[in-house]
OpenMM code with the backbone's topology and positions (N, CA, C; nanometers):
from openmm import Vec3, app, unit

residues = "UNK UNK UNK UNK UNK UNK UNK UNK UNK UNK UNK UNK UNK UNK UNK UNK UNK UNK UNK UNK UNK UNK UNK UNK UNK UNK UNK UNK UNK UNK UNK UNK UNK UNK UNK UNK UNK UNK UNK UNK UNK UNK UNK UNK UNK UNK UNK UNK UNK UNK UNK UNK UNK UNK UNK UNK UNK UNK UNK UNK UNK UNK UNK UNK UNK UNK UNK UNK UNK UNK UNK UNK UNK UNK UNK UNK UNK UNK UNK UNK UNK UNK UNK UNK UNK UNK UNK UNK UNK UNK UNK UNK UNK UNK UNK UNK UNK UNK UNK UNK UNK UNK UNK UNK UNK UNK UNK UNK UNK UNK UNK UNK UNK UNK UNK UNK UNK UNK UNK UNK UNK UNK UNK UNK UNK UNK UNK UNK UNK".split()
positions = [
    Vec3(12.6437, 11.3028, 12.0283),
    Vec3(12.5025, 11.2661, 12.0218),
    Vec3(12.4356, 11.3084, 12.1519),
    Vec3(12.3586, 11.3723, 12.1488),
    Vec3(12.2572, 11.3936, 12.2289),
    Vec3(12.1655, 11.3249, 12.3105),
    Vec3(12.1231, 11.3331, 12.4563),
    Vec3(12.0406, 11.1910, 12.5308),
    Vec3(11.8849, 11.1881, 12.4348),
    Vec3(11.8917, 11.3187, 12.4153),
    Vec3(11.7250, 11.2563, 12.3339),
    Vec3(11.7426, 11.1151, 12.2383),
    Vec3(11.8622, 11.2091, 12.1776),
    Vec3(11.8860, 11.1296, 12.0230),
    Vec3(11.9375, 10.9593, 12.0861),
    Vec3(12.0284, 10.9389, 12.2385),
    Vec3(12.0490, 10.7973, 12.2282),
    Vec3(11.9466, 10.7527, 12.2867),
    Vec3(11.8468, 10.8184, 12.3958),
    Vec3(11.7359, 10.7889, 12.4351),
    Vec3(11.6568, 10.6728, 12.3216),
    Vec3(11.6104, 10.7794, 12.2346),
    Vec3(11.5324, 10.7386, 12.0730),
    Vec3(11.5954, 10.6196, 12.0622),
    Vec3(11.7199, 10.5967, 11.9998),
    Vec3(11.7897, 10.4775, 11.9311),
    Vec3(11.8065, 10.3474, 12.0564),
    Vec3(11.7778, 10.3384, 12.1579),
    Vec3(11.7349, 10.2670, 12.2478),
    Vec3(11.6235, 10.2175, 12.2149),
    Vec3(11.5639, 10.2965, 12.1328),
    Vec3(11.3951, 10.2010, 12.1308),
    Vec3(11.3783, 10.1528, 12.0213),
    Vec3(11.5466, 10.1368, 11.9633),
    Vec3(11.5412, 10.0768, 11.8371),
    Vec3(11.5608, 9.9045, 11.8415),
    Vec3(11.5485, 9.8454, 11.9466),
    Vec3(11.5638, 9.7239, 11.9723),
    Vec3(11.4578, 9.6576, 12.0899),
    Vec3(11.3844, 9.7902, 12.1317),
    Vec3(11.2862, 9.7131, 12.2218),
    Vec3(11.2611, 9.5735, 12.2046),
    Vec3(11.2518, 9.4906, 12.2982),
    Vec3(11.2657, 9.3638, 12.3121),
    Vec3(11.0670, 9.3229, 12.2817),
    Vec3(11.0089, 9.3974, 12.3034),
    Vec3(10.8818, 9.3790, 12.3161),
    Vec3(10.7440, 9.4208, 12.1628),
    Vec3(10.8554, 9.4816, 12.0592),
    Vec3(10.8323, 9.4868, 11.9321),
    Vec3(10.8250, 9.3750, 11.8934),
    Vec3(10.8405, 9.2713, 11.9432),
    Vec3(10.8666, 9.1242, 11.8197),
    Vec3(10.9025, 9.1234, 11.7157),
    Vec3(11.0032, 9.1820, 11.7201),
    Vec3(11.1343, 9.1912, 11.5786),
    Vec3(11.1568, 9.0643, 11.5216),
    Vec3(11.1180, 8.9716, 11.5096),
    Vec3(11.0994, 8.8464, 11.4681),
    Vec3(10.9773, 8.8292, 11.4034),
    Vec3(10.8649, 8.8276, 11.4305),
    Vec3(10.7240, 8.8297, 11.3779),
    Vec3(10.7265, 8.9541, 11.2852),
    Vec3(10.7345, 9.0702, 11.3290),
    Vec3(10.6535, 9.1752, 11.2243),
    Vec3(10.7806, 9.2511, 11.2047),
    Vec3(10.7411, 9.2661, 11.0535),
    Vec3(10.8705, 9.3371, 10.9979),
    Vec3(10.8461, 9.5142, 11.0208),
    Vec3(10.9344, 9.5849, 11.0107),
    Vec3(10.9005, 9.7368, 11.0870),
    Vec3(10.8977, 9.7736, 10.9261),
    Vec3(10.8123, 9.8728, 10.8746),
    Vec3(10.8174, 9.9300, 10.8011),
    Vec3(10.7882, 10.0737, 10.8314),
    Vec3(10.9298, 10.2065, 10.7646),
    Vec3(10.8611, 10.3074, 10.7513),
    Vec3(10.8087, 10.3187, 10.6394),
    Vec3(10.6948, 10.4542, 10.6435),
    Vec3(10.6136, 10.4879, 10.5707),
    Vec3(10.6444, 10.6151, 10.4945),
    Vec3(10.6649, 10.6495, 10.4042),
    Vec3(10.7510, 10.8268, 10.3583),
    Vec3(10.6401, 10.8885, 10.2423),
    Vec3(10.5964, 10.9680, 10.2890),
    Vec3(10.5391, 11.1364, 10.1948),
    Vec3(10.6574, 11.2455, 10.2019),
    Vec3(10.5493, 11.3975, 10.1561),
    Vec3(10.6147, 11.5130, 10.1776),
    Vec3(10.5989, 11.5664, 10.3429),
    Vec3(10.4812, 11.5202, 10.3664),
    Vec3(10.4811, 11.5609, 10.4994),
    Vec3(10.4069, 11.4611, 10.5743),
    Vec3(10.4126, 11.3232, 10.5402),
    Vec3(10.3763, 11.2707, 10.6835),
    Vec3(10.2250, 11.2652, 10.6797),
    Vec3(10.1393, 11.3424, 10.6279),
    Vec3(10.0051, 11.3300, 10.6492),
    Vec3(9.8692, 11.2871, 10.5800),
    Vec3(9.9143, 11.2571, 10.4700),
    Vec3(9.7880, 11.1861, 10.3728),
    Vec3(9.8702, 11.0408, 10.3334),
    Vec3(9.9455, 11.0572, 10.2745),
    Vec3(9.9865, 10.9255, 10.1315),
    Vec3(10.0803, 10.8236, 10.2918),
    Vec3(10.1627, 10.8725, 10.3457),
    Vec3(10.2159, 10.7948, 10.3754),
    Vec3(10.1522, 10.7090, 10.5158),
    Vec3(10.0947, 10.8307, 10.6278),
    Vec3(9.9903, 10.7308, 10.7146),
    Vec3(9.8828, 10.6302, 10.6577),
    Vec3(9.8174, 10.6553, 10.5118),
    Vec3(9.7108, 10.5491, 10.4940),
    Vec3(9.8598, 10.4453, 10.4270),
    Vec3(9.9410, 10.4056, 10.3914),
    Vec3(10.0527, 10.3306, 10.3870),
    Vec3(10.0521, 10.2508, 10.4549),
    Vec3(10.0636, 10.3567, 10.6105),
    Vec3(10.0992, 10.2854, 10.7349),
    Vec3(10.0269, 10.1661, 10.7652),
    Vec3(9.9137, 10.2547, 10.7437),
    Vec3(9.7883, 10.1520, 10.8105),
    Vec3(9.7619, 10.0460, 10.7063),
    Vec3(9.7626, 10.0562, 10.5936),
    Vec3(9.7004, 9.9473, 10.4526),
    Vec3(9.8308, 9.8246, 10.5294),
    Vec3(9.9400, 9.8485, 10.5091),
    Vec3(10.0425, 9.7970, 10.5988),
    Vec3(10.0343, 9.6807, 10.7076),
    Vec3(9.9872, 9.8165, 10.7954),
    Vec3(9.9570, 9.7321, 10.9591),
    Vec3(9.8443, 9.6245, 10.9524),
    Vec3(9.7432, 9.5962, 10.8358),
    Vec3(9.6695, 9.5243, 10.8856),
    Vec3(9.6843, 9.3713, 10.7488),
    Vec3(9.6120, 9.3029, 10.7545),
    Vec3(9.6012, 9.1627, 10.6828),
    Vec3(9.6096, 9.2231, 10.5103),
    Vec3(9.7080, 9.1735, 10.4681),
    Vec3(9.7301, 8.9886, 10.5039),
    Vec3(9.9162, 9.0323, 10.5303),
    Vec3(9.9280, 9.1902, 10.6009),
    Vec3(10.0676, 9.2479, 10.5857),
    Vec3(10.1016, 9.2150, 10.7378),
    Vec3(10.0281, 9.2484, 10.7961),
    Vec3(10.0649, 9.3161, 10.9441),
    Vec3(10.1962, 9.3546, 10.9861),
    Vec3(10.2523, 9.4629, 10.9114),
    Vec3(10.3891, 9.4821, 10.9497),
    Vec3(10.3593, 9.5859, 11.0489),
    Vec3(10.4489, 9.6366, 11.1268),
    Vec3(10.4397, 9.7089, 11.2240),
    Vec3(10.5033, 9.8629, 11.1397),
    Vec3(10.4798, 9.9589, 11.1531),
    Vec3(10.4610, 10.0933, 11.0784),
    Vec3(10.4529, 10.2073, 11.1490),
    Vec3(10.5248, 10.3005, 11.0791),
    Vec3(10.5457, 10.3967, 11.1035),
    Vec3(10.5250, 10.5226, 11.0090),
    Vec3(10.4986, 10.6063, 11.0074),
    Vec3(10.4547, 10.7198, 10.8686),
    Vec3(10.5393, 10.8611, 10.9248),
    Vec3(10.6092, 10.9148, 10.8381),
    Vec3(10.6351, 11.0031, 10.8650),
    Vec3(10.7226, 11.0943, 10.7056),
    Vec3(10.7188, 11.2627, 10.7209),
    Vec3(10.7471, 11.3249, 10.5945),
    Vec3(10.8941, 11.3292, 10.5888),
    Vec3(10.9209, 11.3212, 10.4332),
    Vec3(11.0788, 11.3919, 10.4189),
    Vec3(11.1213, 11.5550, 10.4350),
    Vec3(11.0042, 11.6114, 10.3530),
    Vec3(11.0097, 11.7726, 10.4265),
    Vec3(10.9820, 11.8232, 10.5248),
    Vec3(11.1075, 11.8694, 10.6054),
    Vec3(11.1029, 11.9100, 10.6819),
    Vec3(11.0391, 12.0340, 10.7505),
    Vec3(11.0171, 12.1221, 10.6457),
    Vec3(10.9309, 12.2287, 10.6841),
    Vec3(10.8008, 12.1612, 10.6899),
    Vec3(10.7645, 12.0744, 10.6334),
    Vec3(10.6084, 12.0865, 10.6484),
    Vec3(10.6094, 11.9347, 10.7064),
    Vec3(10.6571, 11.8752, 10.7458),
    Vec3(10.6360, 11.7173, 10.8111),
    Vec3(10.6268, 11.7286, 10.9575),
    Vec3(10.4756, 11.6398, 10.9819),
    Vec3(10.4609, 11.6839, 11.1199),
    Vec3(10.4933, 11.5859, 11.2192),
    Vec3(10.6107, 11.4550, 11.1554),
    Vec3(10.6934, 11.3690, 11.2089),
    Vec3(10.7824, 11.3510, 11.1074),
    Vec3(10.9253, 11.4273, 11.1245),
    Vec3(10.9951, 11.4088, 11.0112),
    Vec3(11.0640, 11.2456, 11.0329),
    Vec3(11.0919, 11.2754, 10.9113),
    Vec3(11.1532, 11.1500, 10.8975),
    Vec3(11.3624, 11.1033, 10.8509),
    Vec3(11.3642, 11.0567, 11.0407),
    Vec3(11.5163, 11.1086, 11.0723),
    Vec3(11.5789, 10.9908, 11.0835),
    Vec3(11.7058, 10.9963, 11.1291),
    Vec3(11.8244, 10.8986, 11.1527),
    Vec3(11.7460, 10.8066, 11.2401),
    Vec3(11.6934, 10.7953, 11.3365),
    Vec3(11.6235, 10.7077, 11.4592),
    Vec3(11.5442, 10.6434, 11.3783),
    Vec3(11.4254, 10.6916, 11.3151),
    Vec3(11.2962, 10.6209, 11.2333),
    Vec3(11.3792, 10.5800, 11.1614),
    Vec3(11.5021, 10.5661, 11.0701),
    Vec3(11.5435, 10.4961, 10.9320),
    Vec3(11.6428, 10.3704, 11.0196),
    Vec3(11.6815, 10.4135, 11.1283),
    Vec3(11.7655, 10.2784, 11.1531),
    Vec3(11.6457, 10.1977, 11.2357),
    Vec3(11.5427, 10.2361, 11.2988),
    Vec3(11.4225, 10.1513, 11.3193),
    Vec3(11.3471, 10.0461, 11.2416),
    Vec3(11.3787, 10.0901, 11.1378),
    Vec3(11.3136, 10.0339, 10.9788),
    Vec3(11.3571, 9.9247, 10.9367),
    Vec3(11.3213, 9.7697, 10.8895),
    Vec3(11.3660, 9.6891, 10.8634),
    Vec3(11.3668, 9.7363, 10.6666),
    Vec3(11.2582, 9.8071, 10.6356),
    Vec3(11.1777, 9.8619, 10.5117),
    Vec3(11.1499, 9.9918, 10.4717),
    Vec3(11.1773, 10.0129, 10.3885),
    Vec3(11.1031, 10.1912, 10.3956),
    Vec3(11.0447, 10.1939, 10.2789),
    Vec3(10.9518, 10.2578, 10.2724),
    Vec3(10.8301, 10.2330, 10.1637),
    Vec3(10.7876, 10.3733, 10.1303),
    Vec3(10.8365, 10.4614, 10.0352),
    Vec3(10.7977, 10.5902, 9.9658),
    Vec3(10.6409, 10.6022, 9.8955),
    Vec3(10.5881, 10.7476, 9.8929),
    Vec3(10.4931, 10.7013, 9.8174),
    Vec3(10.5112, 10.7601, 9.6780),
    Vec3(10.6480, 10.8083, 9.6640),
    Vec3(10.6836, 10.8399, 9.4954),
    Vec3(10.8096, 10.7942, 9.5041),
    Vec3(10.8513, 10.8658, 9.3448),
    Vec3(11.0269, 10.8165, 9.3403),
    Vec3(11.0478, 10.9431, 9.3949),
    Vec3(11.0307, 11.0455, 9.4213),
    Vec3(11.0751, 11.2054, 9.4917),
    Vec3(11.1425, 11.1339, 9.5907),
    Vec3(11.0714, 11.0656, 9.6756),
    Vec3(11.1024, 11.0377, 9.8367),
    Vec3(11.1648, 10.9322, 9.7972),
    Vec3(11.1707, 10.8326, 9.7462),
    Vec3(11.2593, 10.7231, 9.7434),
    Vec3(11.4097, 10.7703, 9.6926),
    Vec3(11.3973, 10.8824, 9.5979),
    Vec3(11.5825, 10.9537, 9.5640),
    Vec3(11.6175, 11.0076, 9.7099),
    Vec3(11.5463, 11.1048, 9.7692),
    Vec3(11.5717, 11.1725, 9.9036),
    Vec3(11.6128, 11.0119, 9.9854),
    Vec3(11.5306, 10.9281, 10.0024),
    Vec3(11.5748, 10.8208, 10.1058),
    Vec3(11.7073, 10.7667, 10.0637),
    Vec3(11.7333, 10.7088, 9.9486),
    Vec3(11.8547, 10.6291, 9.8840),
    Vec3(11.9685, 10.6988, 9.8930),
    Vec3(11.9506, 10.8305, 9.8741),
    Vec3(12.0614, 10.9225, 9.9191),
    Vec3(12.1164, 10.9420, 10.0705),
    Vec3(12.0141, 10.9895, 10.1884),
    Vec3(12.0344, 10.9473, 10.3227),
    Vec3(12.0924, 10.8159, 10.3582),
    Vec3(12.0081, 10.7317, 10.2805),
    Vec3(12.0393, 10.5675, 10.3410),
    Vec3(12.0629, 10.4683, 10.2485),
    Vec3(12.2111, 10.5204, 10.1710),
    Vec3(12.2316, 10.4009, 10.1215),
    Vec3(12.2316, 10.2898, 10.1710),
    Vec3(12.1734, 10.1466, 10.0821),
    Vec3(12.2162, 10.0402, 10.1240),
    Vec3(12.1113, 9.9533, 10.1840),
    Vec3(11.9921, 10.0575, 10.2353),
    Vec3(11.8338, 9.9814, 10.2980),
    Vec3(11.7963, 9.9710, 10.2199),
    Vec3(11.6842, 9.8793, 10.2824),
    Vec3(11.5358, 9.8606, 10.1631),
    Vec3(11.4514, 9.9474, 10.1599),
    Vec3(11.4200, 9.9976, 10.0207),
    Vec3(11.3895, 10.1599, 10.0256),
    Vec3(11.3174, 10.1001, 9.8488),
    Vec3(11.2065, 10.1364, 9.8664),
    Vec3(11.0980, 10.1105, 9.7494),
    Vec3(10.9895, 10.2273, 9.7433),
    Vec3(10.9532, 10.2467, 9.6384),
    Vec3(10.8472, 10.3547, 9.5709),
    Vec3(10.7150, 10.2887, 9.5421),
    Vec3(10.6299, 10.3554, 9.5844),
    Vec3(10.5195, 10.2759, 9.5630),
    Vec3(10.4522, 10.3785, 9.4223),
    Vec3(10.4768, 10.4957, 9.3915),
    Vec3(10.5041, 10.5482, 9.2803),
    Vec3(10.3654, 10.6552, 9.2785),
    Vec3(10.2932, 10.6646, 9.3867),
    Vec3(10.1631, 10.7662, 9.4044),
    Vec3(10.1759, 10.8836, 9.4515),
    Vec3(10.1029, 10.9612, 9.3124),
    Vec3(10.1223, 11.0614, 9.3059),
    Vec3(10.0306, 11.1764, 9.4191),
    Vec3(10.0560, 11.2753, 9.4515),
    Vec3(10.0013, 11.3617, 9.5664),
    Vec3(9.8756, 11.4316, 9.5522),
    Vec3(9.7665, 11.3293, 9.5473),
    Vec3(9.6425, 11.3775, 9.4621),
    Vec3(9.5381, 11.2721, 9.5349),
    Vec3(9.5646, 11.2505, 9.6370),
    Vec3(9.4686, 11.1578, 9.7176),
    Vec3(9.4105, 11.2133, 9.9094),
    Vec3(9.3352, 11.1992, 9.9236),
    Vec3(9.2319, 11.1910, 10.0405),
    Vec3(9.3229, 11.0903, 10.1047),
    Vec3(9.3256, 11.1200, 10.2847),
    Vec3(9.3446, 11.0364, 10.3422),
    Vec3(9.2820, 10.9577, 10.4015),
    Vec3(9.3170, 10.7781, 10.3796),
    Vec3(9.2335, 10.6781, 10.3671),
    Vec3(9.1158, 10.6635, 10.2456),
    Vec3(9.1535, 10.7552, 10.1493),
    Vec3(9.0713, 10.7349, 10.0346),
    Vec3(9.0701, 10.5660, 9.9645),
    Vec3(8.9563, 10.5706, 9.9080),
    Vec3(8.9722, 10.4136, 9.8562),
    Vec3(8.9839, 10.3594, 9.7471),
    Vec3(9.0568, 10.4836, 9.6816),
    Vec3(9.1096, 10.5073, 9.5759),
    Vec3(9.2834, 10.4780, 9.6140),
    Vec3(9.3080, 10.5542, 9.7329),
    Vec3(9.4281, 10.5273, 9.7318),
    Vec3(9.4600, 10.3977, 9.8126),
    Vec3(9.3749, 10.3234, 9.8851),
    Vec3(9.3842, 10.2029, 9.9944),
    Vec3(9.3883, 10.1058, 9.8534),
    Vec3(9.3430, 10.1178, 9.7325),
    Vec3(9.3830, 10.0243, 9.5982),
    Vec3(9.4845, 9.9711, 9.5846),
    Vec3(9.5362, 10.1306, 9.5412),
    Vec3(9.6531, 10.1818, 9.4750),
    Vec3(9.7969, 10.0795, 9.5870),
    Vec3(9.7749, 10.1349, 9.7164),
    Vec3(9.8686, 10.1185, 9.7569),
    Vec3(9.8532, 9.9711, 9.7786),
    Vec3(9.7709, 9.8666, 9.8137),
    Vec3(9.7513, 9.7008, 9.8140),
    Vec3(9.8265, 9.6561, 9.6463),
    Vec3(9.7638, 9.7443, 9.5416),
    Vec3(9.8138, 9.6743, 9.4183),
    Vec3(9.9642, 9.7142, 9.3709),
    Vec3(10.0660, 9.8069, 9.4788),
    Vec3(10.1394, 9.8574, 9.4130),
    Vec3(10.2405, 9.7505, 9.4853),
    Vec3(10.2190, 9.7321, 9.6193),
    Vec3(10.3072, 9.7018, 9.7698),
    Vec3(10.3715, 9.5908, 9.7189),
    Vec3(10.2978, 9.4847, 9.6661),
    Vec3(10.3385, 9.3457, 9.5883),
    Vec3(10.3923, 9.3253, 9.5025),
    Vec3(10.4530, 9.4509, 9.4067),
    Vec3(10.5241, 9.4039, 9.3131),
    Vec3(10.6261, 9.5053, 9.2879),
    Vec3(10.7268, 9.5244, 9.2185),
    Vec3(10.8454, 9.6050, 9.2554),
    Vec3(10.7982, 9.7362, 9.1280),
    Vec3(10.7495, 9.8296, 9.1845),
    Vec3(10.7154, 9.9082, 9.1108),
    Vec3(10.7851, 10.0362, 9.0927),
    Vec3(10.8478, 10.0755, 8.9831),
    Vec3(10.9794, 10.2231, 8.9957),
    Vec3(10.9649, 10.2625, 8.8426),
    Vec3(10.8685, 10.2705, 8.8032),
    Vec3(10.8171, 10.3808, 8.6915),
    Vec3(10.7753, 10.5585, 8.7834),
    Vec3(10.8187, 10.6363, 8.6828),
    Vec3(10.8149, 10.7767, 8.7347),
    Vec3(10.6491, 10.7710, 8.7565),
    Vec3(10.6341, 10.9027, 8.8368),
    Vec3(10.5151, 10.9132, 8.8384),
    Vec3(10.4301, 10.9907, 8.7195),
] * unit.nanometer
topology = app.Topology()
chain = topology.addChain("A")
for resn in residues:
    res = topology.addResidue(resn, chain)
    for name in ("N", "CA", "C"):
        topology.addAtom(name, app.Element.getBySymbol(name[0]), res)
């Protein structure tokens, strides 16, 4: 392992996260930049306030992929299809790893999709898209 890589996993316990209060959730798209940051944020604020993170499973096009460090950071990981939730379950058996089941056809912070993702988050949703 590499110092970056134990560097990173050092900040997987920061004492100053309040790993007690807010649960860490990652956030998973194709790349990190529409579906899964407004996630993040619908997430980070009331009546959730989990602490969040967004980042893509493809690697060519994710402009924070989403690696070994971010998944053992994660108390949660929260897909925004079943695409990314098979890719996650496969990496990481055994976490909490849920689909919120939205499909790649949304504006970021659209309020269409800030709905979607409040009405999906609450209930265990794993119909295809």
């Amino acid at each position: 392992m590499d110092l970056i890589t134990r560097n990173r996993l050092a900040n997987v316990d920061n004492k100053y996260q309040n790993q007690d209060t807010y649960k860490r959730v990652l956030c998973i798209c194709s790349a990190g930049l529409l579906r899964s940051p407004t996630i993040a944020y619908v997430l980070s604020q009331e009546p959730y306030n989990h602490n969040t993170r967004a980042a893509g499973v493809v690697k060519e096009f994710a402009l924070v992929y989403a690696d070994d460090v971010l998944a053992e950071w994660a108390d949660e990981i929260v897909c925004a299809n079943n695409d990314h939730y098979e890719i996650m379950i496969e990496r990481y058996p055994g976490r909490v790893i849920r689909s919120l089941g939205i499909p790649d056809e949304y504006d970021y912070r659209s309020d269409k999709l800030i709905d979607l993702i409040r009405s999906r988050y609450g209930v265990n949703y794993d119909d295809k898209d």
